[in-house]
N, C-alpha and C positions, 0 to 999 in steps of 0.2 A: 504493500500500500504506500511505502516511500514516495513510490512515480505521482502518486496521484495528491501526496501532500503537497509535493515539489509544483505542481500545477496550481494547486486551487493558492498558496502561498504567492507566486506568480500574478495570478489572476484576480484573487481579491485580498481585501484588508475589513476589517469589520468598520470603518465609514465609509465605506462604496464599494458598491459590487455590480460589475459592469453590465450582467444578465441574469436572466428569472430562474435560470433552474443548469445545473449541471447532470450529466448522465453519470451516475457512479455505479459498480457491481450490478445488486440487480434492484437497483431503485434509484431514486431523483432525490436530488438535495436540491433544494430548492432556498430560496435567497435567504429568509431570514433564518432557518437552520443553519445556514455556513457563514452568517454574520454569529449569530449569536453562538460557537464553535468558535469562530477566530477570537471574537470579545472577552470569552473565559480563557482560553490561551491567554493574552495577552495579559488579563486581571491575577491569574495564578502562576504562569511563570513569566513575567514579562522581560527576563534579561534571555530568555529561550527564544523568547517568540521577536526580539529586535534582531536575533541572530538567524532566524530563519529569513525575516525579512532581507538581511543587509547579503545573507549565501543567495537566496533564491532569486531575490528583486532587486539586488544591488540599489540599494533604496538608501539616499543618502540621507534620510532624516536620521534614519536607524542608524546610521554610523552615527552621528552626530550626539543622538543621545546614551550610544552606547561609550564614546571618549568621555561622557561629561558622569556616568557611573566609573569608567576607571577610574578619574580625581577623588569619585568622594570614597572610593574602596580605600585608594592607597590613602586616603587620609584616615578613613577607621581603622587602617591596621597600621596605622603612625610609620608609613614607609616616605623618605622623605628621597633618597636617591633618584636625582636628577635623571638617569636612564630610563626609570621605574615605566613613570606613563608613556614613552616611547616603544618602548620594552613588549607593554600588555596591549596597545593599538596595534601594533605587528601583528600579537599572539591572533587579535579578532581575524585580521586581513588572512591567517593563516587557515582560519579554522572556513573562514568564507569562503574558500578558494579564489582570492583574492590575491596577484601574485606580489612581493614584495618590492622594493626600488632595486634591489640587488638581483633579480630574474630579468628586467627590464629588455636590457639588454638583449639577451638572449631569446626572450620572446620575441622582442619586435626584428630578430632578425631570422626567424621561423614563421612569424607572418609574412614578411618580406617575399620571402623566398615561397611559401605553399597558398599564402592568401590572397595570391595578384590577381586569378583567372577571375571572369564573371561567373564561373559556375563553382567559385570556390567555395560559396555555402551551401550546395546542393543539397549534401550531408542533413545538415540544420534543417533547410527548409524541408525536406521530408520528413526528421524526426516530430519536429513541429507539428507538418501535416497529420502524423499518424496519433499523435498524443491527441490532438483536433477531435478526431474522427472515435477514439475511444472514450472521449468525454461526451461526446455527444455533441460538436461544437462545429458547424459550417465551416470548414476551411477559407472562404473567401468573405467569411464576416468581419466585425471590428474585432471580436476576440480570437478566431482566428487571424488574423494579421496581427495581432496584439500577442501570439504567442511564437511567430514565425519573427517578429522583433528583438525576442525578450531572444530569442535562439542566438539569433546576430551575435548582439550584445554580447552575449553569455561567452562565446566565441571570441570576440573582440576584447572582453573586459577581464576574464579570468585568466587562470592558468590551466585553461582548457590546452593539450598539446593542437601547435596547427596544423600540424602534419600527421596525424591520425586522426582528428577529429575526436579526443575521449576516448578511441576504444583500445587503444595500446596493441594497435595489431596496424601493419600495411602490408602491401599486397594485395592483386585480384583475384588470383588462381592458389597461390601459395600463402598463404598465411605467415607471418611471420613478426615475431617483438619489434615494436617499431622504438627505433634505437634513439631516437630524439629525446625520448619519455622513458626508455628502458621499459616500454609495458603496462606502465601504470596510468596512461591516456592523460594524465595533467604532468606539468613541470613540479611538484611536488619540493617546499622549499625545506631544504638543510638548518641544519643548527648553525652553520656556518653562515648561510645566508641570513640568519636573523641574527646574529654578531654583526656582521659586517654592516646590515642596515642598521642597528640600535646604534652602532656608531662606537662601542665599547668594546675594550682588549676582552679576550677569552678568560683572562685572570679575573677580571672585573666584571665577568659576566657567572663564571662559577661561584664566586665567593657569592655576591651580591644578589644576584638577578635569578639563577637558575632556578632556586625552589619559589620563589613566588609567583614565575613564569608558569611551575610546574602543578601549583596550587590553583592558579587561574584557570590554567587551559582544563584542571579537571573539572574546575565548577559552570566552565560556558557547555564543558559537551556535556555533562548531567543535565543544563538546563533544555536544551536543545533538545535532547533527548526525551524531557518530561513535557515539556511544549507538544513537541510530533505525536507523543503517548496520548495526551488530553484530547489533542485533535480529530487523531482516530477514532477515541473510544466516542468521543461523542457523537463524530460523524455514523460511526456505528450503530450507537444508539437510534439514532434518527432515522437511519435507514429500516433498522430492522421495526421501528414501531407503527 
């Protein structure tokens, strides 16, 4: 059910939702069951549900209110090191698939090089197309086109790999690890590359920074994870009453 939170997260927010009814399993969710689904998300785990928004919708509010909970974190656990808040915006951007300053580089020279063709979204706009078509959703409507968009993007803005397109495989005939990504379909960032972005020596990152890096990142995927939980169970619910 991942695919289908990844969508409706995409697609709406509990102050606006852009159509009457979604085609889900083997019932309809209809508008205000998948408002009021998003609205307890966000009431019950709301550092869950900014992080679902800022992975799925690249939705800059969500960044914005999620830097401005880093401040007051590191301020109730009286962490005062200068690195700190640079440190834990990374950690967010990591967990979004969001690529760092230190990948830049090298993404934008694998888009270069695999993103030039006009058919180089192809990929996307099919996936798009079929996610469309299993929600129940017009492909040539507003939200279909509003999901064949969010694909672009997704492409464009992540550390989506460009030369596999996510599946960690190239080839036509023969299959095989696409060596860009070593297989794993994103540019996946290093412990290196988040030193080299915080901007801080490797000494100063072990003593200092590591365990509250390592404290953080558990308590965003807990959240995140109880957000996507909540979401199901009630879209669940809904369906099945």
């Amino acid at each position: 059910m991942s695919r289908e939170i990844e969508l409706l997260v995409k697609m709406f927010e509990p102050r606006c939702v852009s159509f009457e009814a979604v085609a889900h399993c083997n019932g309809n969710l209809h508008k205000d069951q998948i408002i009021a689904a998003f609205a307890k998300a966000e009431r019950q785990h709301w550092l869950g549900y900014q992080m679902l928004s800022l992975k799925y919708k690249l939705d800059n509010d969500a960044k914005h209110k999620l830097a401005q909970y880093i401040d007051l974190y590191l301020k109730d656990k009286n962490i005062s090191d200068h690195y700190a808040a640079k440190a834990l915006n990374l950690v967010v951007d990591m967990l979004a698939d969001i690529p760092l300053p230190t990948q830049h580089k090298r993404l934008s020279s694998l888009r270069r090089r695999y993103l030039r063709s006009q058919f180089a979204y192809t990929k996307e706009i099919d996936k798009a197309n079929k996610i469309a078509e299993q929600a129940g959703i017009d492909r040539n409507s507003k939200d279909g086109r509003t999901l064949k968009i969010n694909a672009i993007n997704e492409m464009k803005r992540t550390n989506i790999c460009p030369r596999c397109h996510g599946t960690g495989e190239i080839g036509r005939e023969q299959k095989r690890s696409c060596p860009s990504c070593e297989g794993k379909g994103r540019l996946i960032a290093t412990v290196d590359h988040l030193i080299y972005a915080i901007g801080c020596s490797k000494e100063h990152f072990d003593l200092y920074l590591k365990h509250i890096i390592l404290e953080f990142t558990s308590k965003l995927q807990y959240e995140m994870s109880d957000a996507e939980s909540l979401i199901k169970q009630r879209l669940r619910a809904e369906i099945a009453a």
